[in-house]
N, C-alpha and C positions, 0 to 999 in steps of 0.2 A: 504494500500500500504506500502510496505518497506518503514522504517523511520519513520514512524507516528507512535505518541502519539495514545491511543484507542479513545482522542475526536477526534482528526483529523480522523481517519480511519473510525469514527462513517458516521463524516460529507461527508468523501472524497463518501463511500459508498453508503450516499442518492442519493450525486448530479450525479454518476454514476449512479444508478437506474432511476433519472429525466433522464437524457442526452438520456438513450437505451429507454425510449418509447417516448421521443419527436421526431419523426421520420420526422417530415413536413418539419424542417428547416435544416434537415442533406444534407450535400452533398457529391460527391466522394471524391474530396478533404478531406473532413472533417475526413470522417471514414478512409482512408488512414492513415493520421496522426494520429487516434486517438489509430487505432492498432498496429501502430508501436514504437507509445511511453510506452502503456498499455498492450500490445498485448492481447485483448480483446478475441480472436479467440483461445487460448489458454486455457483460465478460462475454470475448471472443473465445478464451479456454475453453474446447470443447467438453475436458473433464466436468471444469467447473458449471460452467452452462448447462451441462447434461445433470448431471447431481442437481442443483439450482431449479432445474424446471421439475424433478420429481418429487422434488420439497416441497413445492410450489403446489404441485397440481394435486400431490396427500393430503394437505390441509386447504384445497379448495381456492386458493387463491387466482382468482379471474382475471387478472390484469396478466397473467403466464400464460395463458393458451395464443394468445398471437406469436407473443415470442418462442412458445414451445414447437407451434403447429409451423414459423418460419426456419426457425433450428431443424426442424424432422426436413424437412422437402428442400431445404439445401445440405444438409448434411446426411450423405446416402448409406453412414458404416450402421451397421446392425446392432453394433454396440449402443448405438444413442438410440438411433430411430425403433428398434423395436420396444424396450421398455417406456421410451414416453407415448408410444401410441396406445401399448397397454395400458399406460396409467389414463390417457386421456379415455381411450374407450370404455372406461370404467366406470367414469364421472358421467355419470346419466345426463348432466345438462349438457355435458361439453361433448357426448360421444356423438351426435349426428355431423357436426361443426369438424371433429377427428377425421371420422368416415370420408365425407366430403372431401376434404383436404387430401388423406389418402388414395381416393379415387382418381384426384385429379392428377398424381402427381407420381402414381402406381411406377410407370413407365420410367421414371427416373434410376427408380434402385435395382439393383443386382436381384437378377431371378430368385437366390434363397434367400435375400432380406424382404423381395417383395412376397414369395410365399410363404416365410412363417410370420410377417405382419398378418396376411391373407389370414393363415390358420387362427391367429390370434385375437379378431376380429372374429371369427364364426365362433368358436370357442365362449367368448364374452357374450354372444347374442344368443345360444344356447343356453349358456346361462341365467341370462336375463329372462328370456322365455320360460324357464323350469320356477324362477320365482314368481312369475308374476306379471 
């Protein structure tokens, strides 16, 4: 971060790295404040970016899915795009808005990112269907 020493930016950088996969104890509140002080939603880091939006999208925070759903359809590794599309397809508000985006942009990724997205997408809608 601006201002730090490189041991401070060493340290600041882990405890950001713990913080974005500790997801159980994050709340809206939390990630609110934490992108507005860091603006987290911003970072070019894919790691970080990618962690950042599944923070985001577990506790609901709506202001992520533009930037999530822009992160997925430019960036084509499987690593990123298949878990935010599961978490987005999850999010009952946000999974037609996922889908969409998905559909349009299918063509873009590698035949086994865009089939186990595919799978992963029927999978959730299956599921959705047995509840309810």
């Amino acid at each position: 971060l601006p201002g730090q020493n490189s041991q401070e930016a060493v340290v600041s950088t882990q405890s950001t790295g713990t913080l974005l996969h500790e997801r159980d104890s994050a709340t809206l509140g939390t990630v609110a404040t934490l992108d507005k002080l860091f603006s987290f939603s911003a970072y070019k880091n894919c790691d970080i970016l990618a962690a950042w939006c599944r923070l985001a999208i577990k506790v609901r925070h709506k202001p992520i899915v533009p930037v999530a759903l822009d992160f997925v359809t430019r960036q084509g590794r499987m690593k990123y795009v298949r878990p935010i599309y599961r978490d987005l397809f999850a999010w009952p508000e946000q999974s037609a808005r996922a889908v969409n985006a998905f559909n349009e942009k299918k063509q873009f990724y590698m035949g086994i990112c865009r089939s186990m997205v595919t799978k992963d997408l029927q999978s959730i809608l299956v599921s959705q269907e047995r509840m309810g």
